[in-house]
C-alpha positions as a printed NumPy array, in Angstrom:
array([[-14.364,  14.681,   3.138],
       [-13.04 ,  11.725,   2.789],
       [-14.438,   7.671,   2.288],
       [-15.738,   6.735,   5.663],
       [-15.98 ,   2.778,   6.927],
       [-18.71 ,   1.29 ,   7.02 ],
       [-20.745,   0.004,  10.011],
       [-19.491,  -3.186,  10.898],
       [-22.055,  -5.879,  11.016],
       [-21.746,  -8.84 ,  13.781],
       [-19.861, -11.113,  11.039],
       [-17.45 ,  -8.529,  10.498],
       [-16.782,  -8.251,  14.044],
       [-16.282, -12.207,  14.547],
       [-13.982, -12.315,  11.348],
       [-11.891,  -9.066,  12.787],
       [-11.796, -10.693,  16.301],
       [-10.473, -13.955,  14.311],
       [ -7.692, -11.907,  13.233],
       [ -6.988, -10.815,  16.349],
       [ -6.679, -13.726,  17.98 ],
       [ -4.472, -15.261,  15.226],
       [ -2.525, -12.445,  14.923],
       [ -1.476, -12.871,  19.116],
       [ -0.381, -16.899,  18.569],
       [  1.773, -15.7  ,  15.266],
       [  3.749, -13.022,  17.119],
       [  5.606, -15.167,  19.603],
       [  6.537, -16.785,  16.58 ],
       [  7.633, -15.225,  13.938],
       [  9.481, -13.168,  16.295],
       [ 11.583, -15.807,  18.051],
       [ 15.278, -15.655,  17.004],
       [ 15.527, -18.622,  15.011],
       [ 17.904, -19.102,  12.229],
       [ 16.011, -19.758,   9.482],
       [ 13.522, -16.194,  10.22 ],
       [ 16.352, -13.901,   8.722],
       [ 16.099, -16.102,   5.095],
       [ 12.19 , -16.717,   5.225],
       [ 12.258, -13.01 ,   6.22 ],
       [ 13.869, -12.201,   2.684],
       [ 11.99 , -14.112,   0.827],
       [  8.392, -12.979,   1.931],
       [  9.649,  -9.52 ,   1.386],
       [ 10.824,  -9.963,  -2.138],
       [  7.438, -11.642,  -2.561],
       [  5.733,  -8.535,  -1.289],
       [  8.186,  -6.559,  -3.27 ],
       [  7.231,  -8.371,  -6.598],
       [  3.523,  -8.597,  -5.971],
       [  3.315,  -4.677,  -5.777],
       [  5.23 ,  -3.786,  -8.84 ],
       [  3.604,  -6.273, -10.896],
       [ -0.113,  -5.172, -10.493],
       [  1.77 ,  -1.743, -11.61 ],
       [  3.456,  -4.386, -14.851],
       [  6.531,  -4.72 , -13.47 ],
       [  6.859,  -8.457, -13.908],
       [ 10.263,  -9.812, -12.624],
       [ 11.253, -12.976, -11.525],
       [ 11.154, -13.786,  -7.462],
       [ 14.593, -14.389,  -7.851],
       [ 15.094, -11.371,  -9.438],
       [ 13.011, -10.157,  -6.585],
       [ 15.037, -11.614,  -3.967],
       [ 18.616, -10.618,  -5.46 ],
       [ 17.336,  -6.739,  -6.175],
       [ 16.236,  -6.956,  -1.767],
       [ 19.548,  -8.935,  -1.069],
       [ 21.397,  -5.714,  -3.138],
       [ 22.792,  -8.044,  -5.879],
       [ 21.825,  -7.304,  -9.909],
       [ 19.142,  -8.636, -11.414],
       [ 19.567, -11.241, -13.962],
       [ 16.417, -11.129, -15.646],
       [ 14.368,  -8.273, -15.555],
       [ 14.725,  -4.99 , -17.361],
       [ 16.15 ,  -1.825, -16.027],
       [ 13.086,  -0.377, -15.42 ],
       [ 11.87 ,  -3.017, -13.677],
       [ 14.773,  -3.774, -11.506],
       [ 15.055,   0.232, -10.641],
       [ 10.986,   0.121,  -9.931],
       [ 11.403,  -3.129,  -7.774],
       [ 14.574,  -1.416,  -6.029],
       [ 12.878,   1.753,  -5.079],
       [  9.569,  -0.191,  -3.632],
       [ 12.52 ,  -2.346,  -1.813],
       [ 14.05 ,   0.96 ,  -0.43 ],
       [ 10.35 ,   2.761,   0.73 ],
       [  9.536,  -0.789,   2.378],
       [ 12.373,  -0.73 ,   4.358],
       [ 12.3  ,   2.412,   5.427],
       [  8.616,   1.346,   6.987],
       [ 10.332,  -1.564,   8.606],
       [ 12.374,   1.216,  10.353],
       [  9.691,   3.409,  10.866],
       [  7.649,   0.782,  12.707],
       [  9.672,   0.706,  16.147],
       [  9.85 ,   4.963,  15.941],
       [  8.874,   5.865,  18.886],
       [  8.434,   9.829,  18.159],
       [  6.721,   9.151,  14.605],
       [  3.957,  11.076,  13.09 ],
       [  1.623,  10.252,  10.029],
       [  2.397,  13.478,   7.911],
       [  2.453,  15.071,   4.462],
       [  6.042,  14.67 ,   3.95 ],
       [  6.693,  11.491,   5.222],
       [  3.694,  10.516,   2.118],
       [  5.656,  12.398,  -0.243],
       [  9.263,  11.071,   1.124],
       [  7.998,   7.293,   0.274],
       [  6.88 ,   8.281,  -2.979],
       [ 10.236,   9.756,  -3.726],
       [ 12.578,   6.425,  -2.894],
       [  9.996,   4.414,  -4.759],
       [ 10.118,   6.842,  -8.019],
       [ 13.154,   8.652,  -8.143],
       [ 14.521,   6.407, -11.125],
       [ 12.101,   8.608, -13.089],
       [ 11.855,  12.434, -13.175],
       [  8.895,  12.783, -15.001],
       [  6.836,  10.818, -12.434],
       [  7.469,  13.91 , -10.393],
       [  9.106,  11.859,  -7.555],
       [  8.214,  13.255,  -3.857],
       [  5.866,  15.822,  -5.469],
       [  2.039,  16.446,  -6.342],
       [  0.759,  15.864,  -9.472],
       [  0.753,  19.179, -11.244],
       [ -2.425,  18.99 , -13.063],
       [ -5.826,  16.547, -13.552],
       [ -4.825,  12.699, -13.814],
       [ -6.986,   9.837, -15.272],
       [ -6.937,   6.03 , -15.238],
       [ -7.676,   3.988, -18.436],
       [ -7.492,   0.857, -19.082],
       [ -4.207,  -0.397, -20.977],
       [ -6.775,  -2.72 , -23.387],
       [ -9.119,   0.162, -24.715],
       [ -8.037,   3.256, -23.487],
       [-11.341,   3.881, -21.84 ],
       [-10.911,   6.39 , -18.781],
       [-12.065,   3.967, -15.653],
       [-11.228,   6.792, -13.192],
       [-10.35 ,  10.237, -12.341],
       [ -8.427,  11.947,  -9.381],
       [ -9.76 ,  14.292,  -7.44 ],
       [ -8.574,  17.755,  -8.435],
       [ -5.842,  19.097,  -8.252],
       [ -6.311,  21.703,  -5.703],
       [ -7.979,  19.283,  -3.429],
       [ -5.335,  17.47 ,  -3.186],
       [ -2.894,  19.118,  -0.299],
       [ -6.413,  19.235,   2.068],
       [ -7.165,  15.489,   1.261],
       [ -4.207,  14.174,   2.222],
       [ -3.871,  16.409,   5.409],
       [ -7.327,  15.183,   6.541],
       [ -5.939,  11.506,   5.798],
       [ -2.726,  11.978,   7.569],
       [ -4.55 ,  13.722,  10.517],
       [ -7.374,  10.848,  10.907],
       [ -4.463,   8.431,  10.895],
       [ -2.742,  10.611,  13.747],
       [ -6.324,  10.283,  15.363],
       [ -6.881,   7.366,  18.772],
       [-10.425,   6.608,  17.246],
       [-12.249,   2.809,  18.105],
       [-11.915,   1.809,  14.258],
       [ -9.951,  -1.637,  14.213],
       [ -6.457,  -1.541,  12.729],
       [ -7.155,  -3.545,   9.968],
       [-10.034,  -1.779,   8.709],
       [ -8.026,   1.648,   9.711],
       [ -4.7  ,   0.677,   7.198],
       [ -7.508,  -0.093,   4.44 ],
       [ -9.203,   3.041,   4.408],
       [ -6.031,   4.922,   4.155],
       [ -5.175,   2.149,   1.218],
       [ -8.317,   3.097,  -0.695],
       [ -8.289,   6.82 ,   0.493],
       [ -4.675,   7.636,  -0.953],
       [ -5.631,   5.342,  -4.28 ],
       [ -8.893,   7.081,  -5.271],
       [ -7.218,  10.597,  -4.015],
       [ -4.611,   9.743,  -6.656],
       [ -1.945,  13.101,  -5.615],
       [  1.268,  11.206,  -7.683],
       [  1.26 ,  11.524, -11.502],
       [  2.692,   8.196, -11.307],
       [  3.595,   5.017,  -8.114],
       [ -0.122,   5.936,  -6.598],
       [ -1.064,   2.418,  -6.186],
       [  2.14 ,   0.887,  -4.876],
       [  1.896,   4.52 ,  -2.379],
       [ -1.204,   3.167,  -1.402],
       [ -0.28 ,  -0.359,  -0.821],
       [  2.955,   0.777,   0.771],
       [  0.656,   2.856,   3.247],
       [ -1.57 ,  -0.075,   4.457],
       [  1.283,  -1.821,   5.715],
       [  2.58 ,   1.164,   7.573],
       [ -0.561,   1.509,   9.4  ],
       [ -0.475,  -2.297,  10.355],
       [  3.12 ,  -2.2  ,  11.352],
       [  2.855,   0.72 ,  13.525],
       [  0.433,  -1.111,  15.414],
       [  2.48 ,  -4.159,  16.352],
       [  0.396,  -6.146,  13.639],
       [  2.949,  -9.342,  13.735],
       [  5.454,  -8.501,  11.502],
       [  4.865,  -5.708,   8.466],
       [  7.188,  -8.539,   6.427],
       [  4.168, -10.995,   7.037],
       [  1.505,  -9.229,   6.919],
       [  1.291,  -7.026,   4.226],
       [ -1.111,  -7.563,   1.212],
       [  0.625,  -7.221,  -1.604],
       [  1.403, -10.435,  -2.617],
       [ -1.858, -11.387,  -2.495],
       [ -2.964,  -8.469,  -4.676],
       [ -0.622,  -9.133,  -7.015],
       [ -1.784, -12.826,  -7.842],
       [ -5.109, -11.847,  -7.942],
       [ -4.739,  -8.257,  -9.923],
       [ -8.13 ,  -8.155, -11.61 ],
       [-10.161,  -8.695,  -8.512],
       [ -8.231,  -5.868,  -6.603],
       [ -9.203,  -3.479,  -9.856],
       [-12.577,  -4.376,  -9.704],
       [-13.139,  -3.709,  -6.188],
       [-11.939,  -0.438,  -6.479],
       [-13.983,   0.227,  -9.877],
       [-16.949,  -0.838,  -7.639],
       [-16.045,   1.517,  -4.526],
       [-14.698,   4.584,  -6.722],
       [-17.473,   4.595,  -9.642],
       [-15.66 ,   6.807, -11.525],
       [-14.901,   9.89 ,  -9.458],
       [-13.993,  10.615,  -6.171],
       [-17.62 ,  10.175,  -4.21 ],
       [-16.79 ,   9.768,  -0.278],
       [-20.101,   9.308,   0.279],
       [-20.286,   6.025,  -1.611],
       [-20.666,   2.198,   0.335],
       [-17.005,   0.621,   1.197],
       [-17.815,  -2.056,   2.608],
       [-16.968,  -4.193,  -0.733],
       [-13.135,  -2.872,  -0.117],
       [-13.457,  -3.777,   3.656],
       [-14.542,  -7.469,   3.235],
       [-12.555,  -8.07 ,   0.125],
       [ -9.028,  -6.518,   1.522]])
């Protein structure tokens, strides 16, 4: 079983219909060949780039950023860094691709594929693979264990019941669709290591295979990475712990 949506109250409706209707006067724009699209283009994807690895502590530069996306070395930022910002940089652009596919399919592999460009700078983080074994999250302050992934052997059938209600036609709205298989993947936690920028990496699949302007401009992360400690929460809130699908996410809806 896996976290369901909530019901969506008449607010929620208006705000999503808002969205909508924003999201139909943006895409004439930002998809009309004008010169300077390719260079803002860059930059809001090294800004989605850097927003993603830093809620992970991978703090680099935006120009850093933008030279790792442009293929040039980074000047600032540590090896690790650069090599964690370059593999996000790879998976995103392979969902860039993936977006105009027309025979594409939401499966296991393709989860575990992403993982591996983003993580493949480090064996140990099991790139492309399931975790092996029970993982916990703590925080870096006090050590104190703030959450636990589902076990291990649940794993496989979680993420096949994800992939296969992403595969679904149901009447949830896209929006709310990409961020239940944002928090789904998160709290399901199947990578030893990368699970949050999987997660985040996800999302914006979902939107861009739906036409949702541009996946450059509209995914989340920088947004979630200025404002780390409210994303954490949210997810403290909705997870409590422990994987309980049965819990209320409508704090993740609203807030995401």
């Amino acid at each position: 079983m896996l976290f369901e949506p909530p019901e969506l109250d008449a607010r929620e409706h208006e705000v999503i219909s808002e969205i909508d209707e924003l999201r139909k006067r943006l895409r004439s724009r930002l998809y009309e060949p004008r010169r300077w699209t390719g260079s803002l283009r860059r930059v809001q994807f090294a800004r989605a780039v850097q927003g993603s690895n830093s809620i992970e502590g991978y703090e680099a530069k935006l120009d850093d950023a933008l030279a790792i996306e442009m293929g040039e070395e980074a000047l600032d930022a540590s090896e690790e860094t650069a090599l964690a910002i370059k593999g996000y940089r790879d998976a995103m652009t392979y969902v860039l691709q993936l977006a105009e596919e027309p025979r594409f399919r939401f499966e296991e592999q393709l989860i575990k594929s992403l993982h591996f460009m983003m993580t493949n700078y480090d064996l140990k983080s099991r790139p492309g693979r399931w975790r092996a074994g029970p993982i916990y999250v703590q925080k870096e302050e006090t050590g104190e264990i703030v959450y636990e992934g589902v076990d291990v052997d649940s794993v496989d059938g979680l993420v096949h019941e994800l992939v296969t209600c992403l595969e679904s036609d149901g009447d949830i709205p896209i929006v709310v669709k990409a961020a239940m298989a944002h928090l789904n993947l998160v709290l399901i936690h199947p990578f030893r290591d990368g699970n949050g920028r999987m997660a985040r990496c996800l999302q914006t699949l979902v939107l861009a295979r739906e036409g949702i302007v541009s996946p450059v401009f509209s995914s989340i992360e920088e947004y979630l990475g200025q404002d780390t400690r409210s994303y954490y929460d949210v997810l403290a809130e909705v997870g409590a712990g422990s994987w309980q699908p049965t819990r209320d996410t409508r704090p993740w809806i609203r807030y995401v």
